[in-house]
N, CA, C and O atoms as a GROMACS GRO file, in nm:
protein
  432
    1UNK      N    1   0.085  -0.119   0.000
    1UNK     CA    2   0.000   0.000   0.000
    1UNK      C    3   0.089   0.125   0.000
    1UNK      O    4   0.198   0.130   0.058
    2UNK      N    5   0.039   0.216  -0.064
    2UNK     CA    6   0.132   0.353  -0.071
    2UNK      C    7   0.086   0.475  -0.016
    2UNK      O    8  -0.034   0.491  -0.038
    3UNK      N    9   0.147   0.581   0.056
    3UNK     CA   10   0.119   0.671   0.120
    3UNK      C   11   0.027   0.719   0.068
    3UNK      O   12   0.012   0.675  -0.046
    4UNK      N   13  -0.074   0.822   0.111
    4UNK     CA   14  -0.157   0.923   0.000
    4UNK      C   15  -0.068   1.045  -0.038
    4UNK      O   16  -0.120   1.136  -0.103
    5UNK      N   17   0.022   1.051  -0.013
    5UNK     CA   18   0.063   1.127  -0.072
    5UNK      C   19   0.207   1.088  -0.128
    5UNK      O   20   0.298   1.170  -0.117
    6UNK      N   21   0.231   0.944  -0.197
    6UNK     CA   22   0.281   0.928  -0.243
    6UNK      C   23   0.331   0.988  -0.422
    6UNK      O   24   0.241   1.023  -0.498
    7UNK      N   25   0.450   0.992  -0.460
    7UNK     CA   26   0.511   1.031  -0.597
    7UNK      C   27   0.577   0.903  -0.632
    7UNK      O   28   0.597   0.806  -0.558
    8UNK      N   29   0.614   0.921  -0.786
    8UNK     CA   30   0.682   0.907  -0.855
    8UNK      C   31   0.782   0.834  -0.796
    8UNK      O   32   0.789   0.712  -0.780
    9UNK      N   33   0.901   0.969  -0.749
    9UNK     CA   34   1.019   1.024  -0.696
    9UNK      C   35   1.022   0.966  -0.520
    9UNK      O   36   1.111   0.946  -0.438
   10UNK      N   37   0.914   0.958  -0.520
   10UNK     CA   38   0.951   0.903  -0.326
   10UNK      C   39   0.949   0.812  -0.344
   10UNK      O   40   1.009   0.751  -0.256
   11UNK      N   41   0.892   0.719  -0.454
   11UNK     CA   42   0.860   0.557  -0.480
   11UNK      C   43   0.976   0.521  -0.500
   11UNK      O   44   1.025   0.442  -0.419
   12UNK      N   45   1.068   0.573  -0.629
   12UNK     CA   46   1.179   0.540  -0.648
   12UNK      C   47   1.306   0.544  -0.558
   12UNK      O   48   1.393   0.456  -0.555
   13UNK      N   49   1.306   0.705  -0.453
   13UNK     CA   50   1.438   0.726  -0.354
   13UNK      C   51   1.397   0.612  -0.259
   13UNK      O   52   1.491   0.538  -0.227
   14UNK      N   53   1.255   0.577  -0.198
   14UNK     CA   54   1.259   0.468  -0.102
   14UNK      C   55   1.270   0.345  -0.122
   14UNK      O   56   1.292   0.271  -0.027
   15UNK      N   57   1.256   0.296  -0.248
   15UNK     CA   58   1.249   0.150  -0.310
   15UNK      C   59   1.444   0.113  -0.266
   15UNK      O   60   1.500   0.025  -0.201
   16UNK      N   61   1.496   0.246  -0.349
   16UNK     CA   62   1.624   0.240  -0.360
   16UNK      C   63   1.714   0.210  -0.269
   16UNK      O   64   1.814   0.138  -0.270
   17UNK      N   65   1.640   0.312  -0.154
   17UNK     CA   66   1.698   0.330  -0.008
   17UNK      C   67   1.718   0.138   0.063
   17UNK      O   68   1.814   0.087   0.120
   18UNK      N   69   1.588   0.080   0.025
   18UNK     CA   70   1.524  -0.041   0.063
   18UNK      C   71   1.662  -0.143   0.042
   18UNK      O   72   1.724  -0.221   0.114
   19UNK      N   73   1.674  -0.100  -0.089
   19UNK     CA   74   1.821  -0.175  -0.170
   19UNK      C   75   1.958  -0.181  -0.135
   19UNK      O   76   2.049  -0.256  -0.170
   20UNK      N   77   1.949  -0.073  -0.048
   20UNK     CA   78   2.070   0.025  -0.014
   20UNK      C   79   2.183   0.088  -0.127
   20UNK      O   80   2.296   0.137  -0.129
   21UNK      N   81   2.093   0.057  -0.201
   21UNK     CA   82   2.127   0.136  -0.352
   21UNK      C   83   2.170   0.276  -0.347
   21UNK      O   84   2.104   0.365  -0.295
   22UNK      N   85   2.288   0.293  -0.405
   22UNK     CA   86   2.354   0.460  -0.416
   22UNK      C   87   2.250   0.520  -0.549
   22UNK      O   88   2.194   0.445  -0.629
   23UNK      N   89   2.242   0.634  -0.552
   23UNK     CA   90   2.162   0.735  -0.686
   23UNK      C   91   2.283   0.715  -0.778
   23UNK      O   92   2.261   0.730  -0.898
   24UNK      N   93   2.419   0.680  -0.739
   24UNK     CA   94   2.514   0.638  -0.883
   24UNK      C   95   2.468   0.501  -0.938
   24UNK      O   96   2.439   0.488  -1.057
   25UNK      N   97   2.461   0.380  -0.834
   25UNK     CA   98   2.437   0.253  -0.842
   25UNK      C   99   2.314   0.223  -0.957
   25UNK      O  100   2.317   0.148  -1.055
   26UNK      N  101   2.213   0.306  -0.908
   26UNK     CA  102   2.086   0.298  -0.967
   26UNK      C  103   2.101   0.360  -1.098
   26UNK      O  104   2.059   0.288  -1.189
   27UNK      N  105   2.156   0.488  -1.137
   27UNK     CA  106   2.137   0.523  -1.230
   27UNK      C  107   2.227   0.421  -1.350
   27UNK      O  108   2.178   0.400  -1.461
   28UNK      N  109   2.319   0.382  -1.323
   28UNK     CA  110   2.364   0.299  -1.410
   28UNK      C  111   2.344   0.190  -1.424
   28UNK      O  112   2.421   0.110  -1.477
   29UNK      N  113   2.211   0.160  -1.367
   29UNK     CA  114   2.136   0.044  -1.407
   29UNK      C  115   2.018   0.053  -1.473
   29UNK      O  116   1.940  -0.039  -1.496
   30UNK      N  117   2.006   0.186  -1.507
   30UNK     CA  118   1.900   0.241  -1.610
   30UNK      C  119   1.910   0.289  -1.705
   30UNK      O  120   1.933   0.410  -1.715
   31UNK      N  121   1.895   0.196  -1.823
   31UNK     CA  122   1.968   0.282  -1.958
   31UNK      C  123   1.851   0.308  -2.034
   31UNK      O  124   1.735   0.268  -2.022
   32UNK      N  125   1.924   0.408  -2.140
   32UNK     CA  126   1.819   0.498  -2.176
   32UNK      C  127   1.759   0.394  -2.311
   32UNK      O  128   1.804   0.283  -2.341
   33UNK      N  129   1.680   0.444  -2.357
   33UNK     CA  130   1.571   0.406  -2.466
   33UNK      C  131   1.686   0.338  -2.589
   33UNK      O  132   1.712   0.227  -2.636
   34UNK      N  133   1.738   0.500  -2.608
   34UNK     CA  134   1.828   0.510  -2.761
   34UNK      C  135   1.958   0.441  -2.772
   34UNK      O  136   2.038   0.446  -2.866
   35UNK      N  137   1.968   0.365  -2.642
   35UNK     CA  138   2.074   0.290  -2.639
   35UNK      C  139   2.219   0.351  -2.619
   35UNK      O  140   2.330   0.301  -2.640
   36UNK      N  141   2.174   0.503  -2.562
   36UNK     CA  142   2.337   0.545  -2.558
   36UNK      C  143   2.405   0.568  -2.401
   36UNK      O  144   2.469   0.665  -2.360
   37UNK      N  145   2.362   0.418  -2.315
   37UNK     CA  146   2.411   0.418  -2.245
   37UNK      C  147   2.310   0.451  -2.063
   37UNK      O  148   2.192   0.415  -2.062
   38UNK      N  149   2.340   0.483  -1.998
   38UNK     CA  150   2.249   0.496  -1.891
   38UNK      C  151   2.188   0.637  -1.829
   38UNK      O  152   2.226   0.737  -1.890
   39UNK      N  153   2.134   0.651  -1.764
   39UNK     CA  154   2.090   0.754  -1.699
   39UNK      C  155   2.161   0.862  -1.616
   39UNK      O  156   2.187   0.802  -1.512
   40UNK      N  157   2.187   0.929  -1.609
   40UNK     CA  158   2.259   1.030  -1.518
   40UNK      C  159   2.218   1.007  -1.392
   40UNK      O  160   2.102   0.974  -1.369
   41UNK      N  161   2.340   1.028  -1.263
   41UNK     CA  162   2.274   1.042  -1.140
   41UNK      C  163   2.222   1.152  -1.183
   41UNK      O  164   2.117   1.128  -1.244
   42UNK      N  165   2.247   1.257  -1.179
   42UNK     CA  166   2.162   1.375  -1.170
   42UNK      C  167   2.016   1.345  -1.214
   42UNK      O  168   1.941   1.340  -1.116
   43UNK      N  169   1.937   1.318  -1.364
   43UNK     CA  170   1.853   1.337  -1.401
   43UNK      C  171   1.800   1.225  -1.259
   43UNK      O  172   1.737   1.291  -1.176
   44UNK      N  173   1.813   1.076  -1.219
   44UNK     CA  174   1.803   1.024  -1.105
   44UNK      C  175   1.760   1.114  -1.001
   44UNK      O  176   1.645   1.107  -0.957
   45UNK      N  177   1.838   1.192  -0.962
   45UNK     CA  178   1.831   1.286  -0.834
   45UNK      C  179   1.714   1.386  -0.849
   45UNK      O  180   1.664   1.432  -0.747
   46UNK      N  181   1.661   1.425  -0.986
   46UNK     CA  182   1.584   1.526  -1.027
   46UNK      C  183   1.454   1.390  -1.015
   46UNK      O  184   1.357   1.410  -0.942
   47UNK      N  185   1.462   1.313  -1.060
   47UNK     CA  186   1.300   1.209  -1.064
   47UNK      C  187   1.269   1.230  -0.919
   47UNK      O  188   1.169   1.285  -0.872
   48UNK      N  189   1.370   1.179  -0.855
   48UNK     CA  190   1.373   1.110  -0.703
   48UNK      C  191   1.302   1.268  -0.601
   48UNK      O  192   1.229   1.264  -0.502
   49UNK      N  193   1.345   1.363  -0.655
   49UNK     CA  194   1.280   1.491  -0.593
   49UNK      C  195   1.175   1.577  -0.678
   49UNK      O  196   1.155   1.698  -0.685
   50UNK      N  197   1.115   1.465  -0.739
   50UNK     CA  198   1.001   1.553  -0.817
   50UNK      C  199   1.017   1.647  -0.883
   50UNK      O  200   0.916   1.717  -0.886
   51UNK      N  201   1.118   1.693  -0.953
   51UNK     CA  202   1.205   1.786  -1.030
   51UNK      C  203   1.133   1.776  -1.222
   51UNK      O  204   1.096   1.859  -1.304
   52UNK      N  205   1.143   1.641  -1.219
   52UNK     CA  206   1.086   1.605  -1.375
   52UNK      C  207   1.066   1.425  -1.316
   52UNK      O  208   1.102   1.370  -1.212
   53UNK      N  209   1.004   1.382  -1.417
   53UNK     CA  210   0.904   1.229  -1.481
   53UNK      C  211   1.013   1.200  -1.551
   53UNK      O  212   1.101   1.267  -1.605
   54UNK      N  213   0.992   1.087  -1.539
   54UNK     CA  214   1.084   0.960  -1.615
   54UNK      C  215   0.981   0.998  -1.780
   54UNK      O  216   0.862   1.026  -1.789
   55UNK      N  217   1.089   0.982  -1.891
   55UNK     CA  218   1.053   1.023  -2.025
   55UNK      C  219   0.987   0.942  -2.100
   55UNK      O  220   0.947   0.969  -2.213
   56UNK      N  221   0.969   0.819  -2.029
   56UNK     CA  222   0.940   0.703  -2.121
   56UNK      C  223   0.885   0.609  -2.066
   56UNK      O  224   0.911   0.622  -1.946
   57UNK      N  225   0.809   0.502  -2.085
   57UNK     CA  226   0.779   0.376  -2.082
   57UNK      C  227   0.876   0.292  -2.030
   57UNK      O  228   0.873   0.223  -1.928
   58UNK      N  229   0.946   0.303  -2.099
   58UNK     CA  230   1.074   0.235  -2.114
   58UNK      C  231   1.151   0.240  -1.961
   58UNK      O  232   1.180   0.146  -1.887
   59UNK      N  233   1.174   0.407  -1.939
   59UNK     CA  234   1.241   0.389  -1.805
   59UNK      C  235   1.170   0.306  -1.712
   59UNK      O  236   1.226   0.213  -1.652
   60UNK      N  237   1.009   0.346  -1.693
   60UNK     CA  238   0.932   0.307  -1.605
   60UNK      C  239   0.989   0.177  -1.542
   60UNK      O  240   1.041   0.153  -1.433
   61UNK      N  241   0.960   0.105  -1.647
   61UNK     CA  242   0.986  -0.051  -1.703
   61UNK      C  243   1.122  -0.099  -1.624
   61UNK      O  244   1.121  -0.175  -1.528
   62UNK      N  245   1.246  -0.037  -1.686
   62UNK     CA  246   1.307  -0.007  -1.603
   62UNK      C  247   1.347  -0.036  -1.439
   62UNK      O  248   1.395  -0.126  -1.371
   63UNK      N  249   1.301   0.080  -1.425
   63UNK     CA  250   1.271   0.102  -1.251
   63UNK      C  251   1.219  -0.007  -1.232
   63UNK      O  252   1.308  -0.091  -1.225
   64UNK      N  253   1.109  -0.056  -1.219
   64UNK     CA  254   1.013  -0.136  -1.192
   64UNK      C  255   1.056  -0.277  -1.148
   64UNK      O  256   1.033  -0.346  -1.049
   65UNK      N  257   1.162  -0.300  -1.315
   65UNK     CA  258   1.248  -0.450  -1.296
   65UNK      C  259   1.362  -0.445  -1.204
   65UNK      O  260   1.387  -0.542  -1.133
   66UNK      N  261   1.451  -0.310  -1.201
   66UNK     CA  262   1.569  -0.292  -1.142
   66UNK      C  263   1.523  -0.320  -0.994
   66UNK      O  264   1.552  -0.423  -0.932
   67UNK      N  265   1.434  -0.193  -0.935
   67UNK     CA  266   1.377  -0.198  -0.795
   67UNK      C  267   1.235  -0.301  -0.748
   67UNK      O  268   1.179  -0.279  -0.641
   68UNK      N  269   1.198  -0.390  -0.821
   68UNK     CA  270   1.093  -0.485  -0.810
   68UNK      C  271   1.019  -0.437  -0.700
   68UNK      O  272   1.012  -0.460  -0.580
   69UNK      N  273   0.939  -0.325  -0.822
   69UNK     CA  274   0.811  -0.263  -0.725
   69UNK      C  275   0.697  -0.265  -0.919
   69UNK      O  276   0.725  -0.262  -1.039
   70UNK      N  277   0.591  -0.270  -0.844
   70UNK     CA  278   0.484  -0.301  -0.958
   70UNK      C  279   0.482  -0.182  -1.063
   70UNK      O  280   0.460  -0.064  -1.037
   71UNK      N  281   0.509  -0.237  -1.185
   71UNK     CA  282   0.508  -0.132  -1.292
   71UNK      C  283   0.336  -0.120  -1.258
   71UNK      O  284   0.331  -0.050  -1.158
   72UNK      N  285   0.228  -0.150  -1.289
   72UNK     CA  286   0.121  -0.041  -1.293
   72UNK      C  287   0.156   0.068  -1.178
   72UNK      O  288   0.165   0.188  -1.203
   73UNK      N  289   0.176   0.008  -1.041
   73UNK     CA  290   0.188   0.124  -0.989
   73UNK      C  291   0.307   0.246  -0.980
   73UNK      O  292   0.288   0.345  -0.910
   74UNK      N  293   0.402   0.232  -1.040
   74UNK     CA  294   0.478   0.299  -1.117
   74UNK      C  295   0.399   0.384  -1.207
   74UNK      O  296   0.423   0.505  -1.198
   75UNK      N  297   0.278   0.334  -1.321
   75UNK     CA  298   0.247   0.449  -1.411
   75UNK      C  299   0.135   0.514  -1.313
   75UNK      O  300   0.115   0.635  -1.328
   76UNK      N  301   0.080   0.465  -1.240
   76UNK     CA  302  -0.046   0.575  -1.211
   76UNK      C  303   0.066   0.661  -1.112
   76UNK      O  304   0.038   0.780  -1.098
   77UNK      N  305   0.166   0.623  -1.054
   77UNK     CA  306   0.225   0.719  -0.972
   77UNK      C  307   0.302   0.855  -1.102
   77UNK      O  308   0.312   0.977  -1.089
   78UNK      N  309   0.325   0.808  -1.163
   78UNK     CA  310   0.418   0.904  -1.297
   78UNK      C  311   0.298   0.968  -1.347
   78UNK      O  312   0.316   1.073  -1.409
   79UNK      N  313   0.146   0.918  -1.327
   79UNK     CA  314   0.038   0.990  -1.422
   79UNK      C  315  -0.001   0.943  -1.530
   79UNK      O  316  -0.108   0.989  -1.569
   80UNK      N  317   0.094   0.798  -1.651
   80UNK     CA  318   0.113   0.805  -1.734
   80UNK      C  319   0.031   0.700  -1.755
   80UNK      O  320   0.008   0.634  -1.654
   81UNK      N  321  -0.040   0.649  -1.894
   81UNK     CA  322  -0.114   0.532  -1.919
   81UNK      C  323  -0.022   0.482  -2.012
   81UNK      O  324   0.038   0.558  -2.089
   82UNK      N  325  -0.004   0.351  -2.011
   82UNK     CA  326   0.155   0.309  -2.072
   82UNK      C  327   0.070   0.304  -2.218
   82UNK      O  328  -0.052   0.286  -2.231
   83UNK      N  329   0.174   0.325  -2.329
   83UNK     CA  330   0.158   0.326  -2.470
   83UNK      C  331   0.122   0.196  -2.529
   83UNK      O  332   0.051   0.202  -2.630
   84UNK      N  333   0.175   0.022  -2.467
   84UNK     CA  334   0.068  -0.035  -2.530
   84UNK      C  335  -0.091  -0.054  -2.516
   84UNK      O  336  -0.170  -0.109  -2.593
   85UNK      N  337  -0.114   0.018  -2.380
   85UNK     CA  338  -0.275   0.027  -2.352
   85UNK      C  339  -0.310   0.110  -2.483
   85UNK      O  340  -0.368   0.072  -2.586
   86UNK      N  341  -0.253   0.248  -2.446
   86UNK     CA  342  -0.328   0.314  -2.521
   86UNK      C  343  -0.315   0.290  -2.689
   86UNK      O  344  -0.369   0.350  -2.782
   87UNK      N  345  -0.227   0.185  -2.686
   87UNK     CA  346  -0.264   0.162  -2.855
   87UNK      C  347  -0.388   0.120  -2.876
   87UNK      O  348  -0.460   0.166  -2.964
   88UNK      N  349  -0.424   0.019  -2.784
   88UNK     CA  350  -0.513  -0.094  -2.798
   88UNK      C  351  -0.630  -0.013  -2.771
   88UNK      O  352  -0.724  -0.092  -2.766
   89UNK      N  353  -0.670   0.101  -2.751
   89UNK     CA  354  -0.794   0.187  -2.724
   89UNK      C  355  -0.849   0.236  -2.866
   89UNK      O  356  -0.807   0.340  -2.916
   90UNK      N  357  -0.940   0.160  -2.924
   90UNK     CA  358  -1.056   0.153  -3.034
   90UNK      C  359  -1.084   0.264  -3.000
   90UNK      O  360  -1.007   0.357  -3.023
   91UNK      N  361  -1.220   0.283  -2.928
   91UNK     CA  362  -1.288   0.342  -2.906
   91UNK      C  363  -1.259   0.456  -2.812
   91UNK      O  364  -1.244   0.397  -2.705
   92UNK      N  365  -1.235   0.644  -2.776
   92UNK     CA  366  -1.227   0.715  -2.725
   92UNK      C  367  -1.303   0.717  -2.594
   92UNK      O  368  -1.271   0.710  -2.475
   93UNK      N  369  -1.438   0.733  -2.675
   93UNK     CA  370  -1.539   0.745  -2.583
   93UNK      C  371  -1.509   0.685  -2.486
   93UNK      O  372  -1.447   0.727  -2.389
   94UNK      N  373  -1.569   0.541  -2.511
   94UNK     CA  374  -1.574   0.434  -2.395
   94UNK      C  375  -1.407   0.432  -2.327
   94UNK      O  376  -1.383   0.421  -2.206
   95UNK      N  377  -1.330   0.441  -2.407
   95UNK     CA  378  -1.265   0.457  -2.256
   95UNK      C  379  -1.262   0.551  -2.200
   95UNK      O  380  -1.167   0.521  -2.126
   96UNK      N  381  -1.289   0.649  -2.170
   96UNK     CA  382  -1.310   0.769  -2.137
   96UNK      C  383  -1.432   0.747  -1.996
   96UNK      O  384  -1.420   0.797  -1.884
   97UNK      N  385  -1.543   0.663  -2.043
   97UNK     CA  386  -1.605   0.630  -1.968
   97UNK      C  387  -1.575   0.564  -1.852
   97UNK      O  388  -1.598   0.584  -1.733
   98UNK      N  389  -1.503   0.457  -1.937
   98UNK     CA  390  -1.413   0.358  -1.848
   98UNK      C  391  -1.282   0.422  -1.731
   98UNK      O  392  -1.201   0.358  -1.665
   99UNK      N  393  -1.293   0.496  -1.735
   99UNK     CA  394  -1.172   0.611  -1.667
   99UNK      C  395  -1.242   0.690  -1.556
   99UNK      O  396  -1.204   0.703  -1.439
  100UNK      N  397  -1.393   0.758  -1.637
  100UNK     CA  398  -1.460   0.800  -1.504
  100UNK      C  399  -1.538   0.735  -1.450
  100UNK      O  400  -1.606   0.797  -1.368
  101UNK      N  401  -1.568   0.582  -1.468
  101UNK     CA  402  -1.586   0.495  -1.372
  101UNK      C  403  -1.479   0.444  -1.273
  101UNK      O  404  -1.488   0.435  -1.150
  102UNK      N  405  -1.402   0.420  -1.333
  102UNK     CA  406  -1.232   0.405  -1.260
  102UNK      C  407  -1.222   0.555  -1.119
  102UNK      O  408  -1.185   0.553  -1.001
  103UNK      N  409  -1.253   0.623  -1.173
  103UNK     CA  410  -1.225   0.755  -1.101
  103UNK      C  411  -1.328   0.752  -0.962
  103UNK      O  412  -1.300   0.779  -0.846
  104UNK      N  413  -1.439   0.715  -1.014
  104UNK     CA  414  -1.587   0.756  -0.922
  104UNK      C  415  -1.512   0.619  -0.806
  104UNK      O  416  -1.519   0.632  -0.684
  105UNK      N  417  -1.452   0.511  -0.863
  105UNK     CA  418  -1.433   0.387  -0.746
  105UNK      C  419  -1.324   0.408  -0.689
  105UNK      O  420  -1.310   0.322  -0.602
  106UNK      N  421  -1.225   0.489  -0.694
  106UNK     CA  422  -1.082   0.530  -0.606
  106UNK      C  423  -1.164   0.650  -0.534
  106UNK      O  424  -1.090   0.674  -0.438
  107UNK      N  425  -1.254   0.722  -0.525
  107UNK     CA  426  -1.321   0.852  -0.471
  107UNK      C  427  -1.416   0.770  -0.383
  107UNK      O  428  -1.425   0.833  -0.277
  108UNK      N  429  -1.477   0.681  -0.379
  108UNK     CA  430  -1.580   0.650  -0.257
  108UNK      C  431  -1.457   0.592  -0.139
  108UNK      O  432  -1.492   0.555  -0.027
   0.00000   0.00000   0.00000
């Protein structure tokens, strides 16, 4: 279960912390999309303090496998609906619907 006022960035510095993982350790276990290699501590240090969002899917994914914490809850914490869902979305509407039904059952 996650704080209510859980982020992104607290998910990731505490997962890490959990690991006893350094912000160097971690970041070079996260490589980027384009293949040129890994993540910066810094940009790391900027997720981890809510500074900026991980850019991609990809990192999510990432994180998720590196620190074995649940990628869905990784994207609703980032905000993001991962890109093969939203390929697979036919119809606007209905999911749309499907979202503010989703919404009305996290609110009771």
């Amino acid at each position: 279960m996650t704080a209510p006022n859980q982020t992104f960035g607290k998910a990731i510095a505490s997962a890490r912390k959990q690991k006893a993982m350094s912000q160097k350790e971690l970041a070079s276990r996260i490589l980027k999309e384009d293949g040129a290699g890994a993540i910066s501590p810094q940009y790391l240090n900027d997720i981890e303090h809510d500074r900026r969002n991980p850019s991609s899917d990809h990192l999510i994914h990432q994180f998720s496998t590196v620190l074995d914490i649940d990628e869905n809850l990784l994207f609703v914490l980032a905000g993001k609906i991962p890109d093969d869902l939203r390929r697979t979305i036919r119809d606007p509407a209905k999911a749309a619907e499907a979202f503010m039904a989703f919404r009305r059952s996290v609110s009771d």
